[in-house]
C-alpha positions as CSV (number, residue, x, y, z in Angstrom):
1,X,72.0,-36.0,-53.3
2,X,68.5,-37.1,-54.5
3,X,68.4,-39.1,-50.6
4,X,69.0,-35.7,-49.1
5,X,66.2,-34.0,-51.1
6,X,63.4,-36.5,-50.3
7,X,64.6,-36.2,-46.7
8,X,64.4,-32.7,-46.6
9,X,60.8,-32.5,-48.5
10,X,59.5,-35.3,-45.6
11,X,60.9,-33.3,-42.9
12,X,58.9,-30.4,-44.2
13,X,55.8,-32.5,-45.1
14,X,55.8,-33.5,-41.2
15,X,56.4,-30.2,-40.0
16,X,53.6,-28.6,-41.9
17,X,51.2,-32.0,-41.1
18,X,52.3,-31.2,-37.1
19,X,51.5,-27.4,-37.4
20,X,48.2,-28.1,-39.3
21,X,47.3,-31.3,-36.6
22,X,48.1,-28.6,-34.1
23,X,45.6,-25.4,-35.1
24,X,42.9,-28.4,-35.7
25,X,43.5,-29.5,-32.3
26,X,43.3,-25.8,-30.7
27,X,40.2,-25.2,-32.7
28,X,39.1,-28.5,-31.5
29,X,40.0,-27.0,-27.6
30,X,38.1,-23.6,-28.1
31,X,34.9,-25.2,-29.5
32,X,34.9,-27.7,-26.4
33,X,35.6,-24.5,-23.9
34,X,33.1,-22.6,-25.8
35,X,30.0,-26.0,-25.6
36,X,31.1,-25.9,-21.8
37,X,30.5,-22.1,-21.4
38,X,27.7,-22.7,-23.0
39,X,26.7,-25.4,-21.0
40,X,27.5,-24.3,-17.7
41,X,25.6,-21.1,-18.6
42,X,22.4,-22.8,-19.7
43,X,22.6,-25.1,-16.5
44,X,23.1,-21.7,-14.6
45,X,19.5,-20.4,-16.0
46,X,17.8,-23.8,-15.8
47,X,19.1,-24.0,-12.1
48,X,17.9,-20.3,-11.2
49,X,14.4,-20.6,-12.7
50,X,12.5,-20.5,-9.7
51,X,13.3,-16.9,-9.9
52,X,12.7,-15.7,-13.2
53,X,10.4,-17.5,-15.5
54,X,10.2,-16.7,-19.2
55,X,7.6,-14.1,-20.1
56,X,6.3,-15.4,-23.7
57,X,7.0,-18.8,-22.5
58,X,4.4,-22.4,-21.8
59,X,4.1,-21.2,-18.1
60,X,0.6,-19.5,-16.8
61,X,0.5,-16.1,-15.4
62,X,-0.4,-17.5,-12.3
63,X,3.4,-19.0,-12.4
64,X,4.9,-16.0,-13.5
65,X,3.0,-14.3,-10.2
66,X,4.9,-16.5,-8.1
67,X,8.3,-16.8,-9.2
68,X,9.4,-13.5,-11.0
69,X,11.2,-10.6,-8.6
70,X,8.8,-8.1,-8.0
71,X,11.0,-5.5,-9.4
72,X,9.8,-3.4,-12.2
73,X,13.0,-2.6,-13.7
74,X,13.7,-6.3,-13.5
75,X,11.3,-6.8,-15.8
76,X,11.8,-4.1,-18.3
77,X,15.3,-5.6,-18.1
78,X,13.9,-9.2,-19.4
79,X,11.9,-8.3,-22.0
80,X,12.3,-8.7,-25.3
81,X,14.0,-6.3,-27.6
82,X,11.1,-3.9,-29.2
83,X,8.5,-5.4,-27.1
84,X,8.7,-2.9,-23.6
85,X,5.6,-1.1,-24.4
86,X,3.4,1.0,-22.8
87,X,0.2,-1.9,-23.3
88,X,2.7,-4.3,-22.3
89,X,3.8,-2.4,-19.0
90,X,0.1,-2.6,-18.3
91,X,-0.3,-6.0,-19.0
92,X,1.8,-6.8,-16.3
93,X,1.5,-4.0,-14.0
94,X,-1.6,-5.7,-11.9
95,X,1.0,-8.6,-11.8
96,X,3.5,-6.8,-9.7
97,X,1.2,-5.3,-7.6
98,X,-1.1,-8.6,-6.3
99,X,2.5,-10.2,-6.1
100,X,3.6,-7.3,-3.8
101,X,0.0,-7.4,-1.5
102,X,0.5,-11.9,-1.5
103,X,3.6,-11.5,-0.3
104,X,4.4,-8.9,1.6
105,X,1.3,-7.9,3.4
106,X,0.4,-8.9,6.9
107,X,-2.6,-7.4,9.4
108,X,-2.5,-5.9,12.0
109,X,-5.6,-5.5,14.2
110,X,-6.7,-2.8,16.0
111,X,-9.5,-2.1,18.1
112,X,-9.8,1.6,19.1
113,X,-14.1,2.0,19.4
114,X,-17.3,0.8,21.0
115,X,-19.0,0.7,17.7
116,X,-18.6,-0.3,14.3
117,X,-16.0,1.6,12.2
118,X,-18.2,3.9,9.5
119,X,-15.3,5.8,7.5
120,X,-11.8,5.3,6.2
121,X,-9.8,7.6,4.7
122,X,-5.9,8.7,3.5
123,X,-4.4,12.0,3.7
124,X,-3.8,12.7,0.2
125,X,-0.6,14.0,0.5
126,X,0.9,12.4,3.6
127,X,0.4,8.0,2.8
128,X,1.6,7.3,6.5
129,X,-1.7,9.4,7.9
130,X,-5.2,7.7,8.3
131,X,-7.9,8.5,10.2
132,X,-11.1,6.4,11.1
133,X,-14.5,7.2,12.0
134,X,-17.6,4.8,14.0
135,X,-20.6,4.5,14.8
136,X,-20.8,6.5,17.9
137,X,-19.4,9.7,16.1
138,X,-15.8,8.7,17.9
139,X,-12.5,9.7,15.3
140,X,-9.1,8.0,15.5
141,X,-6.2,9.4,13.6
142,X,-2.8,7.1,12.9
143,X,0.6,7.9,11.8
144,X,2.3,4.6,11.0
145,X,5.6,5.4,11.2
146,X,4.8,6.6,14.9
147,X,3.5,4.6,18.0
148,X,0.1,6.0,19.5
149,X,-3.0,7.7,17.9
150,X,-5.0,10.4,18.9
151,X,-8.7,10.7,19.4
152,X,-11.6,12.6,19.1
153,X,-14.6,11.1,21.5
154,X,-18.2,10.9,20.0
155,X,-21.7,11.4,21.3
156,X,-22.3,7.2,21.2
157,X,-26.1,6.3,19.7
158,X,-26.9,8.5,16.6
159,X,-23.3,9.9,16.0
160,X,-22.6,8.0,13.1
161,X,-19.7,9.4,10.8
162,X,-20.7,8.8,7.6
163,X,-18.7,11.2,5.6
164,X,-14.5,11.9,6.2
165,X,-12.3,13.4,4.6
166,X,-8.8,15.4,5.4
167,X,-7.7,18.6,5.3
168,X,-5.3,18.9,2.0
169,X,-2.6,20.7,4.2
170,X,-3.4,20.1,7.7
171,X,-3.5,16.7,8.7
172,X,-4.5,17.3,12.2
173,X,-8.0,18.8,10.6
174,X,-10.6,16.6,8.9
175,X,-14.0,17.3,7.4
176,X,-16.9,15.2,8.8
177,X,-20.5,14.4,7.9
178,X,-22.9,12.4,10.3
179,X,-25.8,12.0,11.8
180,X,-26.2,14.4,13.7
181,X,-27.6,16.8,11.1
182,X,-23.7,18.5,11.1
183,X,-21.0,19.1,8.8
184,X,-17.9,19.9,11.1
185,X,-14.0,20.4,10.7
186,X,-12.8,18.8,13.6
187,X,-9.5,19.5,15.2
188,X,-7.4,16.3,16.8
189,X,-5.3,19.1,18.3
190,X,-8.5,20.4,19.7
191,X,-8.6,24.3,19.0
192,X,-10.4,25.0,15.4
193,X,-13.2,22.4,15.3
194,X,-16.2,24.3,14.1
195,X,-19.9,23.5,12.2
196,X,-19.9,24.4,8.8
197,X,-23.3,23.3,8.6
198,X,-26.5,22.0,10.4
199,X,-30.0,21.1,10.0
200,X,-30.8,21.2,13.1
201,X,-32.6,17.9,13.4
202,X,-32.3,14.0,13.8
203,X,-34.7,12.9,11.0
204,X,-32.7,14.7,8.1
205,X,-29.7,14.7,8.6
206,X,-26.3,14.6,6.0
207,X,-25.3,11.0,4.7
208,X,-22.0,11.7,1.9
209,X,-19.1,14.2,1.8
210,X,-16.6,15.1,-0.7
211,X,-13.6,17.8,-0.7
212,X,-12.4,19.4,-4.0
213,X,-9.0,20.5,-3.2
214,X,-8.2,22.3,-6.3
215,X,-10.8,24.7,-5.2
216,X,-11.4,24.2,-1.9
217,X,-15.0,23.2,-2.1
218,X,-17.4,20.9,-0.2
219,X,-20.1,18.7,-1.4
220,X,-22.4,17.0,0.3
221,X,-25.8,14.8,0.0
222,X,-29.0,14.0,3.1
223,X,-30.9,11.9,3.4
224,X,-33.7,13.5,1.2
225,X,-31.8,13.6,-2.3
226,X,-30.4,17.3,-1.7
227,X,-27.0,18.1,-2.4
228,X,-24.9,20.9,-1.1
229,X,-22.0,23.3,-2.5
230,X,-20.2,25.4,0.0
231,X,-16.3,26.4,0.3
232,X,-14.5,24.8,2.9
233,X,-15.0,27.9,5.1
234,X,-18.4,27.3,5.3
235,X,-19.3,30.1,3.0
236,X,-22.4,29.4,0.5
237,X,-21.8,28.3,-3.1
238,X,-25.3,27.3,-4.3
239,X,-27.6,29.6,-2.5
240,X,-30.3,26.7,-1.9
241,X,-29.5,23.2,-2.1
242,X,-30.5,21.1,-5.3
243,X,-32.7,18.0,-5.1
244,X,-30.4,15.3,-7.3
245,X,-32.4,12.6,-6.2
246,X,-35.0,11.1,-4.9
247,X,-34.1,9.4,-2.2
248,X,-31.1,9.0,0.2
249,X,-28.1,10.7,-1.4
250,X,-25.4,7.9,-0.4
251,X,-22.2,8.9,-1.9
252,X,-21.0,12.0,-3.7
253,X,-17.1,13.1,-5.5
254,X,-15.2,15.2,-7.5
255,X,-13.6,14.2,-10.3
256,X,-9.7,14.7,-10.0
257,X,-9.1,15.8,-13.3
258,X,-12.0,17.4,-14.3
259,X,-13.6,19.5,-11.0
260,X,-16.1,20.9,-12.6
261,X,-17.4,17.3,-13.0
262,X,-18.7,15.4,-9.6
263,X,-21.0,12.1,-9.6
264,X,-23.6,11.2,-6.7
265,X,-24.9,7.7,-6.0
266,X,-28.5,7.3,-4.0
267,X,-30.9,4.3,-2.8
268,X,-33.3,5.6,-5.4
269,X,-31.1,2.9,-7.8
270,X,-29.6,5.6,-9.8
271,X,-25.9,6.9,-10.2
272,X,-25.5,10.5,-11.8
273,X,-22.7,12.9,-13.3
274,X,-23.4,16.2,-13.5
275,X,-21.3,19.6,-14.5
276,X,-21.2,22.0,-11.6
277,X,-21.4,24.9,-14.7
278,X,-24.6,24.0,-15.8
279,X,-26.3,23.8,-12.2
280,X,-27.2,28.0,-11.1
281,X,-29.4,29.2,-8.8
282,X,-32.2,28.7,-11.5
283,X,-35.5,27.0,-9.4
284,X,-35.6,24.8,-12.4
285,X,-34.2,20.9,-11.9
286,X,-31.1,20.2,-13.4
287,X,-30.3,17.8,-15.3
288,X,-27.6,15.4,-15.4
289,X,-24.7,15.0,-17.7
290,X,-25.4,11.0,-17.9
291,X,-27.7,8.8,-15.8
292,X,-26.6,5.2,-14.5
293,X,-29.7,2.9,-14.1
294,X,-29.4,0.0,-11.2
295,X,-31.5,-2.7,-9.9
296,X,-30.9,-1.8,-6.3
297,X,-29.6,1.0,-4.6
298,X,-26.3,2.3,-4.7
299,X,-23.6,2.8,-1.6
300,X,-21.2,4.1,-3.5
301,X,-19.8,5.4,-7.2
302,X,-15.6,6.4,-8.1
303,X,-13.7,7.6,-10.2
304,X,-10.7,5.6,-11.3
305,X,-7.1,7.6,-9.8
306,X,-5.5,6.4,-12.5
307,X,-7.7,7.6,-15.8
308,X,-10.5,9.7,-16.5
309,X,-13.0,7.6,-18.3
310,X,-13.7,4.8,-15.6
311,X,-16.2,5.1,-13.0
312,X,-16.9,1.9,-10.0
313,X,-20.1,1.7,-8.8
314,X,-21.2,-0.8,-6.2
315,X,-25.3,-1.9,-5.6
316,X,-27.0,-3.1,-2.2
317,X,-27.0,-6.7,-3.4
318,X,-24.2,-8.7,-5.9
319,X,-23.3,-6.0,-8.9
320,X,-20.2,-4.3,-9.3
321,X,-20.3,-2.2,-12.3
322,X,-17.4,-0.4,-14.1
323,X,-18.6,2.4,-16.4
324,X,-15.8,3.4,-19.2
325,X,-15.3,5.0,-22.2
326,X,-15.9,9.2,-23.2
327,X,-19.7,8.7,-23.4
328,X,-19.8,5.8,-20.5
329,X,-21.8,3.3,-22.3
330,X,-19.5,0.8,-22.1
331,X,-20.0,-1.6,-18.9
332,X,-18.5,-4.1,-17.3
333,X,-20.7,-6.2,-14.4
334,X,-18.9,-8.0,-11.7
335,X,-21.4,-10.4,-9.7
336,X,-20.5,-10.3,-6.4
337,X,-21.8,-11.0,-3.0
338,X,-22.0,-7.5,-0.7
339,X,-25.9,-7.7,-0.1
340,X,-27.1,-4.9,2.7
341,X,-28.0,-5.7,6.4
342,X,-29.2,-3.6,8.9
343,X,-26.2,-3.7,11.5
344,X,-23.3,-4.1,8.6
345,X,-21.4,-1.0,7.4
346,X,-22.2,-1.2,3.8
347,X,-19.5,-2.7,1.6
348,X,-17.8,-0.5,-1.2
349,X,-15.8,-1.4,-4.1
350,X,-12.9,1.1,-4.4
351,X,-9.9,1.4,-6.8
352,X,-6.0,1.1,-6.4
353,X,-4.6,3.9,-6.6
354,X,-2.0,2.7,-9.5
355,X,-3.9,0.6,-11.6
356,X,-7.6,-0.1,-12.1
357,X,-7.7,-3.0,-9.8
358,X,-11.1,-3.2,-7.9
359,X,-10.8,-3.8,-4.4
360,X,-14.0,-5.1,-2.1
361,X,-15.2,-7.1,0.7
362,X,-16.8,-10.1,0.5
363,X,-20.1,-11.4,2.3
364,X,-20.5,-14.8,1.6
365,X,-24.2,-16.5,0.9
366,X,-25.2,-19.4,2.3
367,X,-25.1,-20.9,-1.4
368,X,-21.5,-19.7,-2.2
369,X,-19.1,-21.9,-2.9
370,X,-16.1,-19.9,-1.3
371,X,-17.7,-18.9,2.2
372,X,-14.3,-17.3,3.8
373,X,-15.0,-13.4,4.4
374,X,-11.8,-11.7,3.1
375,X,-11.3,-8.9,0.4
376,X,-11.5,-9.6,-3.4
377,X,-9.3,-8.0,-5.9
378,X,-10.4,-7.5,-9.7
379,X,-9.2,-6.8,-12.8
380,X,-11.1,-3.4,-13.4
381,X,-10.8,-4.4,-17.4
382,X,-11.7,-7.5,-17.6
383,X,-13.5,-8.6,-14.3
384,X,-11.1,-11.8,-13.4
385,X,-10.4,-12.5,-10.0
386,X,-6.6,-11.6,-9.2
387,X,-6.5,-12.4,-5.7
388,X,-8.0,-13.0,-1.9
389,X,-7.3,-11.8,1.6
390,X,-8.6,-13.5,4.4
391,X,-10.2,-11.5,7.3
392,X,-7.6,-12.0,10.4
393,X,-10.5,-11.4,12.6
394,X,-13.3,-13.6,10.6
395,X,-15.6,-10.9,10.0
396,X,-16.7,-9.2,6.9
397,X,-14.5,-6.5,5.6
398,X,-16.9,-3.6,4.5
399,X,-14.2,-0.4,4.2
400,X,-11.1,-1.4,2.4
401,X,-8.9,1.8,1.3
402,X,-5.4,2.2,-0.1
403,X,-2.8,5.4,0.6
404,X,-1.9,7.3,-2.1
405,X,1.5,5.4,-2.7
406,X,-0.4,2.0,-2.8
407,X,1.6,-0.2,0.1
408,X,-0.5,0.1,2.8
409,X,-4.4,-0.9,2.7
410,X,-7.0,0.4,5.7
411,X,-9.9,-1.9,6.6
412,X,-13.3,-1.7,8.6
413,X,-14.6,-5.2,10.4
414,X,-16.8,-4.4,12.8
415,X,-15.1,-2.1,15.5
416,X,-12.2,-3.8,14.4
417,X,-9.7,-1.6,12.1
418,X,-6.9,-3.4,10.4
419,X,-3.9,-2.0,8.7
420,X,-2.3,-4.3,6.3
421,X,1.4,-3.2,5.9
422,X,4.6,-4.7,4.4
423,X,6.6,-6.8,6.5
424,X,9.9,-5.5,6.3
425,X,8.0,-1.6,7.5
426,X,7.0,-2.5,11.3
427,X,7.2,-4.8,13.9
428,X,3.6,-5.7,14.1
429,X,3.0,-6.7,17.9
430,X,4.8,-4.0,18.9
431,X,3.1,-1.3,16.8
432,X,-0.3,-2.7,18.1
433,X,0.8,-2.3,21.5
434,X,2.1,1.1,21.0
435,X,-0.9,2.2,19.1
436,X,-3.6,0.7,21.8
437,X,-2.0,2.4,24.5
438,X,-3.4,6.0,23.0
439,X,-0.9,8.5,24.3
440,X,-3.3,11.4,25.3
441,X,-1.6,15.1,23.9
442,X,1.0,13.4,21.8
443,X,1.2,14.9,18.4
444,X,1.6,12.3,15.7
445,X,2.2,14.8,12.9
């Protein structure tokens, strides 16, 4: 009887040892499936690195230009928890758009005048629609997502567009200033050009233009430091003109969100901002809301799209200055070489339209250590160098504009115009065939 017992209490001894060996052993299994999981899932990361690098890790932006997917909601999806701010969005917006233009950008080359291009400019509601101006007064407008162009011929020696702008609802009408001594809307349709104004002579003649659409205003500058306010009819604003400066009135513009406000650049060095309200028909001189001081003349001064208290100016020589701040006395000074010649269009800085990225050409000196012509891109905050292109044709790229939506960028080499345009968008021989073969009473709108 005692036998039986110690049988029985072994029996149960092994039973519970087995069942307690057994739970060790499964816990022993899920731990090892768990490590491999684990495993496999770090060696899946590791493996896929090249596309996604970490953002607060040891690697350079430079690496994190290269490798992450240009995908803004990618990267709001990788950040850290609490950390998806507003400065951070910033930080990194320049990022994804110099990855985008490295990338995905290639030229296309187009050679539609006699003369050197003079003006660029984007319909500000339409970012397929450009249109081009030269030397010889000749005007080209281009709808990129059709073949062909259509153009306006110009008088050839002394028809110099220097001012263009579009009409903010009619992209077959554009606004022009030029030698000639005439401000005109011209017509690509060919039935409502007209001359809004003249001065009826070749030694004075109109040099800058600007359109306020808000209130359907036009400002422009001469040659002699006078500006002028009409409406975009042509009717008188200012009854006489007002002498801003004191020499050659290179660049005038609105403000976008303040219209009252417009700014003027001249050869006399200077830069001004001034309040339309405070300039009447008084025969007194006006004076200017804040004065900008440079060591050479100015070809051009704007306002940043994307906030109200940064202004880009760009000198005759190597200074690109960015004004900022509510009183504008903070500056920033980008040395840079753009110097003036005779028979160059003269080179200005201009802005991105999504983030204050500073885009310009670049005309070597003899002394520079990176000779190749191409177009520089700065950090409008800080003044680093983000990124190069190379001019497909060699030449100096003077004009370099963006559309409104920021994937397309215009430039002016010589009498060379070049679109530079994503890859997937176009086949690129075949729209430079279509658009050098003008098709004469085709409507691209």
């Amino acid at each position: 009887m005692a036998a039986e017992k110690r049988n029985s209490k072994q029996k149960t001894s092994n039973r519970s040892g087995t069942s307690s060996s057994e739970s060790v052993n499964q816990k022993l299994r899920c731990k090892r499936k768990v490590e491999s999981n684990s495993e496999s899932v770090k060696n899946k990361h590791s493996s896929s690195k090249n596309n996604c690098v970490p953002i607060y890790g040891k690697e350079k932006p430079e690496h994190f230009i290269q490798s992450f997917d240009f995908s803004p909601l990618n990267y709001i999806k990788h950040f850290p928890l609490g950390q998806c701010s507003v400065l951070n969005l910033r930080k990194y917006a320049e990022t994804f758009i110099i990855n985008d233009i490295s990338r995905n950008k290639i030229p296309i080359t187009l050679n539609p005048f006699e003369r050197r291009v003079t003006a660029i400019t984007w319909h500000p509601k339409y970012s397929q629609i450009a249109a081009v101006g030269s030397k010889g007064g000749e005007l080209s407008l281009y709808n990129l997502n059709k073949p062909g162009s259509n153009f306006i011929p110009g008088i050839g020696p002394g028809g110099s567009i220097v001012g263009l702008k579009f009409h903010q609802d009619d992209p077959s009408l554009v606004y022009t200033a030029s030698i000639t001594g005439d401000v005109r809307v011209d017509d690509f349709d060919g039935r409502r050009g007209k001359i809004l104004d003249s001065t009826g002579c070749f030694t004075d003649w109109f040099s800058s233009l600007d359109v306020c659409y808000e209130r359907k205003l036009l400002l422009y500058g001469n040659t002699s430091g006078k500006v002028y306010l009409k409406s975009v009819q042509g009717q008188k604003v200012w009854s006489e003109s007002k002498c801003l400066h004191k020499k050659k009135v290179t660049h005038v513009e609105f403000s976008a969100p303040d219209p009252n406000i417009f700014v003027t650049a001249s050869i006399d060095h200077s830069v001004k901002l001034w309040d339309i309200r405070m300039i009447g028909d008084s025969e007194l001189k006006p004076n200017p809301i804040c004065e900008f001081v440079h060591l050479k003349g100015v070809n051009s001064a704007y306002f940043s799209p994307t906030n109200r208290h940064s202004l880009l100016t760009t000198d005759q020589n190597d200074e690109i200055r960015v004004y900022k701040s509510s009183i504008w006395n903070d500056k920033l000074i980008i040395n840079h070489p753009h110097r003036q010649f005779q028979h160059l269009t003269p080179i200005k800085a201009t802005w991105h339209p999504l983030e204050d990225i500073v885009v310009v050409g670049r005309y070597p000196t003899s002394s520079d250590d990176n000779p190749v012509r191409c177009i520089d891109f700065f950090d409008g905050s800080t003044g680093k160098l983000l990124h190069r292109l190379r001019s497909p044709t060699g030449g100096i790229l003077s004009l370099n504009a963006f559309n409104i939506s920021g994937d397309c960028l215009a430039s002016g080499t010589g009498s060379t115009v070049v679109f530079w345009k994503d890859k997937d968008v176009f086949d690129g021989p075949a729209f430079q065939k279509s658009v050098l073969s003008v098709q004469n009473g085709t409507s691209l709108i």
